[in-house]
N, C-alpha and C positions, 0 to 999 in steps of 0.2 A: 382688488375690488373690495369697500369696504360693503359692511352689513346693510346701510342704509341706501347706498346704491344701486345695490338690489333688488331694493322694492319700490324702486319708480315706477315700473310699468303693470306692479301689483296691483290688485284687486283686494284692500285693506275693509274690514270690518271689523270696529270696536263694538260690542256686545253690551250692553250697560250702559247707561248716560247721569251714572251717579260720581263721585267724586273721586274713582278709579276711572271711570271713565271721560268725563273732561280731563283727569290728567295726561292720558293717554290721548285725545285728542289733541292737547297744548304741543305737546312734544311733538306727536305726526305734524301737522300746521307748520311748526317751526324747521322742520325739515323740509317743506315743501311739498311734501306727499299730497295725494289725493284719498279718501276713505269715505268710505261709511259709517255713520252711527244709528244704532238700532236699539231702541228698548220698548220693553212691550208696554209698557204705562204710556198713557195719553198724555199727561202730564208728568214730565219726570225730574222735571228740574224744581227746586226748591222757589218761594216767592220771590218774585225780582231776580230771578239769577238770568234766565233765558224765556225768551220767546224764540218760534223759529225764525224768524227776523234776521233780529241780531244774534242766532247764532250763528246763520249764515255770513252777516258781518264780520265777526270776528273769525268764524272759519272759511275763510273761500271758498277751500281747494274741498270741502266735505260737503255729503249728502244725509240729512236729517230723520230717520224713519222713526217713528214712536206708534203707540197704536197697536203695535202685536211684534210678535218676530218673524223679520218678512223671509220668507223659505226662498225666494228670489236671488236675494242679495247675497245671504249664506250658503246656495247651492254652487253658487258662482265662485266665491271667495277664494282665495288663493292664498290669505293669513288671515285669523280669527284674532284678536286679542277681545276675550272673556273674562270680565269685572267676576272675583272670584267667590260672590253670591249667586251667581247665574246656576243652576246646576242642568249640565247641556242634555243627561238624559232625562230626569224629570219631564224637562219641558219640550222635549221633544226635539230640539235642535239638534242634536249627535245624529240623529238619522238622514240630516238634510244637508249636513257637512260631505263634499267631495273626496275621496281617498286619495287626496294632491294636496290637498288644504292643509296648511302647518296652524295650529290649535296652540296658543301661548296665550300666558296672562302679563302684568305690566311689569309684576318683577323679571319675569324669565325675558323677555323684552329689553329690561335695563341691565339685566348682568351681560347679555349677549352684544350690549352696546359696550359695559363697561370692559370686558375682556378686551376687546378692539383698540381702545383705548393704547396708549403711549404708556401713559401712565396711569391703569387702573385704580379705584379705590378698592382698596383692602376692605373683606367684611369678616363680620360676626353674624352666625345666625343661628336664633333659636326658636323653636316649636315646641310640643307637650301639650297638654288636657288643661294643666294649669299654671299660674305663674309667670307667665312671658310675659305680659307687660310690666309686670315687677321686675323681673330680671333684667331686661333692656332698657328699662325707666333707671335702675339702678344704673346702670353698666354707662348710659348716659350721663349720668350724673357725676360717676366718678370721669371717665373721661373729660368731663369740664374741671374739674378742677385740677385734674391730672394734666390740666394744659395740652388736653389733644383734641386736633382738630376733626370731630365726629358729627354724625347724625344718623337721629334715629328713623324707621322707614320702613316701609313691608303695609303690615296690618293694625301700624301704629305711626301718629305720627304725620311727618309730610308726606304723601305720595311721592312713591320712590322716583319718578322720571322727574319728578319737579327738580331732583337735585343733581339731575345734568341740567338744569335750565337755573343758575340761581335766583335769574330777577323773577323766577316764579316764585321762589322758597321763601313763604315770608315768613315760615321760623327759625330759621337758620341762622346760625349764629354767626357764622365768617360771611363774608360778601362771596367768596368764592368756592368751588365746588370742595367739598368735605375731602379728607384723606381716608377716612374709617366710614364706613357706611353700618349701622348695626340694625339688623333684621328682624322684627317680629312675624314668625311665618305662620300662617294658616294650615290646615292642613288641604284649604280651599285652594291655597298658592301654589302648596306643593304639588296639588297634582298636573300643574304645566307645568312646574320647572325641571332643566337638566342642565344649564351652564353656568350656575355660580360656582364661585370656586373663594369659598371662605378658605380664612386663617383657618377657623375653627368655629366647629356647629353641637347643639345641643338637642338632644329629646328632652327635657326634664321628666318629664312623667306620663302615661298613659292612662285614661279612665276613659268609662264608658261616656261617649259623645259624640255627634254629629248622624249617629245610627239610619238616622231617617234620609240620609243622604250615599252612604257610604256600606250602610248595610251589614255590616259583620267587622266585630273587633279584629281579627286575619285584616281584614280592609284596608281599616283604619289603621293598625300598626305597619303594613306595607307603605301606605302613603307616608306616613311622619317618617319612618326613615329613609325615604329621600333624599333626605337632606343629607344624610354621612358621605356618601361618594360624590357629593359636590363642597367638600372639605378637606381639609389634609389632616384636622385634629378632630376626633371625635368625642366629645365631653359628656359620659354617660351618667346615669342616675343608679348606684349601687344598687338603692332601694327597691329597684321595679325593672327586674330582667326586661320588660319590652322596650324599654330605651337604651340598651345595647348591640353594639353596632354588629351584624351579621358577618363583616370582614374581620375577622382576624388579626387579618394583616394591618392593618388601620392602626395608627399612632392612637392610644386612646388617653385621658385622664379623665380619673372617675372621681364622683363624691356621693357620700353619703353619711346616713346617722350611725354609723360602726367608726370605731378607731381605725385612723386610714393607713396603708401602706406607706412607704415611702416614695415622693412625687404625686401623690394621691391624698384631695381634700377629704376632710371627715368630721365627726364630733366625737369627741371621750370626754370623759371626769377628768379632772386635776384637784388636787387639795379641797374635794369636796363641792366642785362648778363645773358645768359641762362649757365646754367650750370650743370655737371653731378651732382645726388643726388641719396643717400641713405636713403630712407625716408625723414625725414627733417632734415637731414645733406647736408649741402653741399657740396662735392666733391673737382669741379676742376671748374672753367669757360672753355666754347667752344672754346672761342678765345687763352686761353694758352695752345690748345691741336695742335700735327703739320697736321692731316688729319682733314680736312676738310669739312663742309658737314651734315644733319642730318644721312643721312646713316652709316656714319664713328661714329658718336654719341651713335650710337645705337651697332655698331661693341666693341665702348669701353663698352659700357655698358654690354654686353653679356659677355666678358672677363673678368670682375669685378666682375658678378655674379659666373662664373662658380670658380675664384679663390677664391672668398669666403666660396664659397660650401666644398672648397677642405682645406678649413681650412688657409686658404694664410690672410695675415695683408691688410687690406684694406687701411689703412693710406699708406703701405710698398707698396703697391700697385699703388696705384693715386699717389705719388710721381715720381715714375717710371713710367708714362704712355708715359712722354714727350717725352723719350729718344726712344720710338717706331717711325720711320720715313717712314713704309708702305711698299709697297714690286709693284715692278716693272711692268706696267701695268694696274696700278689698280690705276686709278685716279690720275695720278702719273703728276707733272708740268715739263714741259721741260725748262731749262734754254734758254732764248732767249735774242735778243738784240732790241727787236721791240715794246714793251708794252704792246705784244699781251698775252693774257693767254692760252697758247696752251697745250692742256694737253690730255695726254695718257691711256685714259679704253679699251687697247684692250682687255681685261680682259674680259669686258662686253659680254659676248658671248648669253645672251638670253634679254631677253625685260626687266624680272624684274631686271636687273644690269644697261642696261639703265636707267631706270623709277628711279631708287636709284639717280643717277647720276647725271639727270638731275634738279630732286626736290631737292637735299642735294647742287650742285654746284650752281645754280642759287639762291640760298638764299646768297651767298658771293658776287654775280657779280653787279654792282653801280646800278642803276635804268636806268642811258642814257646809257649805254651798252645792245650791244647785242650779246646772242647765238649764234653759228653759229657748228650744228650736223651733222657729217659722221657720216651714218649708212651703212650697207649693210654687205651684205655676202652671208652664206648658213644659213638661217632659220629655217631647221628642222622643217617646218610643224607649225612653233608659228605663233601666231595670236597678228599683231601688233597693232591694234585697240587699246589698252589701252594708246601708246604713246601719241595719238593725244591729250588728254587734257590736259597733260604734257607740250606738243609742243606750244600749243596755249598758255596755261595761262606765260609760259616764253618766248614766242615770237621768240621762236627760227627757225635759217633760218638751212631748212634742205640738206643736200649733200648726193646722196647716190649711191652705186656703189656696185658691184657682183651680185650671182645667183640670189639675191632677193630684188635687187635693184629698180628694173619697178614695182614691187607690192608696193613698202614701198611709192614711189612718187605719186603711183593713191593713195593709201590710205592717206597718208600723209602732199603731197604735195613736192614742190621743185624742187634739179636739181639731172638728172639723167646725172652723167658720167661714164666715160671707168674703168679705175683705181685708186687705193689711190694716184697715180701722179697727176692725174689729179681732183682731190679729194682737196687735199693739195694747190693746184695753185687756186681752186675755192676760196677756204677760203681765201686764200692769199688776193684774188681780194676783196672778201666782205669786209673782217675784217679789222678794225681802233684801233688806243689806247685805250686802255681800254678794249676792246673784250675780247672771252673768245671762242677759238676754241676747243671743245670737239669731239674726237673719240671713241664712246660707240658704237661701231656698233650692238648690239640686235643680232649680228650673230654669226655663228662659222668663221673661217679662212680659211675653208678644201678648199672652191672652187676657194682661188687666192693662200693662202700659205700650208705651210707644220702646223702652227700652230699660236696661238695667238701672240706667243714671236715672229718671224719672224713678223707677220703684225707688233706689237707694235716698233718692230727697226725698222723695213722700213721709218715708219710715222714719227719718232724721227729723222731719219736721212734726209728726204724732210724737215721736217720743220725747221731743222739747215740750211739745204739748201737755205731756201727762207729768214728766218727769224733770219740767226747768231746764235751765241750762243757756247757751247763747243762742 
């Protein structure tokens, strides 16, 4: 009896009717199943995507509920699958859930399909505080040129069920279902999944994040290693004991900023250049790589382990790392016409992406140069006390503006202004040749924009403003 057989005469509820959740409906429909979708917005689909009409047209076999979350339908339910923004005690639905009810999200859903499978696709999965979409943006990348048939999926990406259906996948690059499937995981994701079974999975890093959901870093480093006993290789981060895997027993390869062991990535000096290593092999030098930074050092390193793991040419590998050039937001330099180095982490949404940021960028910037940090936003309850030593030992002049702005300047020091308008015009005033104007705000975007990419264009576009460029 396969998995999907199963749940014919189930009572199915998708949870969410956002873009985890029509993929999860596509997939049920296509099986033939019958379900429910529930989300508490009146309106939850994007313009022109759905009315209940035609979503009833395109879904037959499902039932439409929007408007609130109906205690009905989830008291009933018999399988939950919950879009991994939903947070079920917040909002009160973990109480209304039956103790029969199996509580899954769309990844743990697809691995539980892909195990069944004949022939499974192999994964890569990684999670962490920061990094992961570089990592598996990378790892992606090299994979296509490495001529292998991959995609990426999780919390980046296509939704994952879409790529058991290909003529959903419209970015996909074969017509046919991928061999390598590579995961960006949440730590939203992890907490339904138990049946994937990667090649080989990663913590990268642990920092203070998601707090307002999860409540205590205990919590939060329980749920991120998750992921290890749904893998046979465990690819840990030297740097940051929390990303070490509690077995033991567990095959592991490590990388960090120390001279590595033998079978173990790392970085040391040679003739005067730090550079990535494999044992004592040497790699690549720092300076012939285009991102920047120990942070970014450590992001190749983690991709180098995990393609190794997967059986990938490690020469084929570091040859290819150059032609990776980063992904938008994320430490990213603005071409200017000023001398200034102005550059864009709105990425940076928690303290440990800052802290990355400013330790990895201030190791490139001259010695009479100086920092100059916008920070601010919505905080989600982090505790910014860790920047300050950061801030001190790189001398950096701080700007800081939104919800949690007046906290970051009594703790931190600096100027408190209105907006990233006015944010951008400080800098302007401070900053000379040579400088180095960094946007890692430690926050999220929710309480000036719709999202990080919205703050990261605003700031990209002020600082053409002030400062030329294209």
């Amino acid at each position: 009896m396969t998995l999907l057989s199963t749940l014919k005469d189930k009572r199915i509820v998708v949870l969410g009717a956002g873009l985890t959740g029509l993929s999860c409906a596509r997939y049920l429909h296509a099986q033939g199943l019958s379900f429910t979708v529930n989300d508490s917005r009146e309106k939850p689909f994007a313009a022109g995507q759905y009315s209940e009409s035609n979503f009833q047209q395109d879904f037959s076999h499902a039932k439409l509920v929007t408007g609130c979350w109906c205690q009905e339908s989830i008291a009933l339910a018999d399988l939950i699958i919950a879009s991994p923004g939903i947070d079920l005690h917040s909002s009160g639905i973990h109480s209304w859930i039956n103790d029969s009810c199996q509580v899954i999200g769309d990844v743990e859903l697809f691995c539980q399909v892909n195990n069944a499978r004949v022939n499974p696709m192999a994964i890569l999965a990684v999670t962490g505080s920061n990094g992961k979409s570089t990592v598996v943006s990378m790892l992606a990348y090299l994979a296509k040129v490495l001529g292998e048939n991959a995609q990426l999926g999780g919390n980046i990406g296509q939704p994952v069920l879409d790529l058991l259906m290909p003529e959903q996948a419209t970015d996909m690059v074969h017509s046919s279902q991928p061999d390598l499937v590579i995961l960006e995981l949440s730590s939203f994701q992890l907490e339904t999944m138990n049946s994937m079974k990667a090649i080989a999975a990663s913590v990268l890093n642990l920092s203070d994040d998601h707090l307002d959901r999860h409540k205590t870093m205990a919590n939060y480093q329980a749920i991120k290693q998750r992921i290890y006993p749904q893998a046979k290789i465990a690819v840990i981060n030297r740097d940051d004991q929390a990303t070490v895997t509690l077995d033991s027993s567990q095959q592991m390869i490590s990388f960090g900023s120390d001279k590595p062991t033998v079978g173990n990535f790392g970085v040391a000096g040679e003739a005067g250049e730090q550079a990535l290593r494999f044992g004592e092999q040497m790699l690549i030098p720092l300076d012939k790589l285009p991102l920047a930074g120990m942070h970014n050092a450590l992001n190749y390193l983690a991709v180098l382990a995990l393609g190794y793991s997967a059986g990938w040419s490690l020469s084929a590998m570091v040859e290819n790392l150059k032609g990776f050039s980063g992904l938008a937001h994320r430490c990213q330099l603005i071409e200017t016409n000023d001398d200034i180095a102005w550059i864009n982490d709105s990425k940076a949404t928690n303290v440990g992406a800052t802290l990355a940021a400013i330790n990895g960028l201030s190791q490139t910037k001259a010695a009479d140069s100086q920092l100059i940090l916008i920070l601010g936003g919505e905080g989600k309850g982090a505790d910014f006390s860790p920047l300050s030593k950061a801030i001190n030992e790189s001398g950096a002049q701080v700007i800081a503006l939104g919800k949690d702005g007046s906290q970051i300047v009594e703790l931190l020091g600096g100027t408190l202004v209105e907006s990233l308008d006015d944010a951008v015009a400080k800098a302007h005033e401070l900053a000379t040749a040579g400088d180095m104007v960094l946007l890692s705000p430690a926050c999220a975007s929710i309480d000036m924009f719709k999202n990080y990419m919205e703050r990261g264009d605003k700031y990209i576009a002020l600082v053409h403003a002030v400062a030329g460029g294209a």
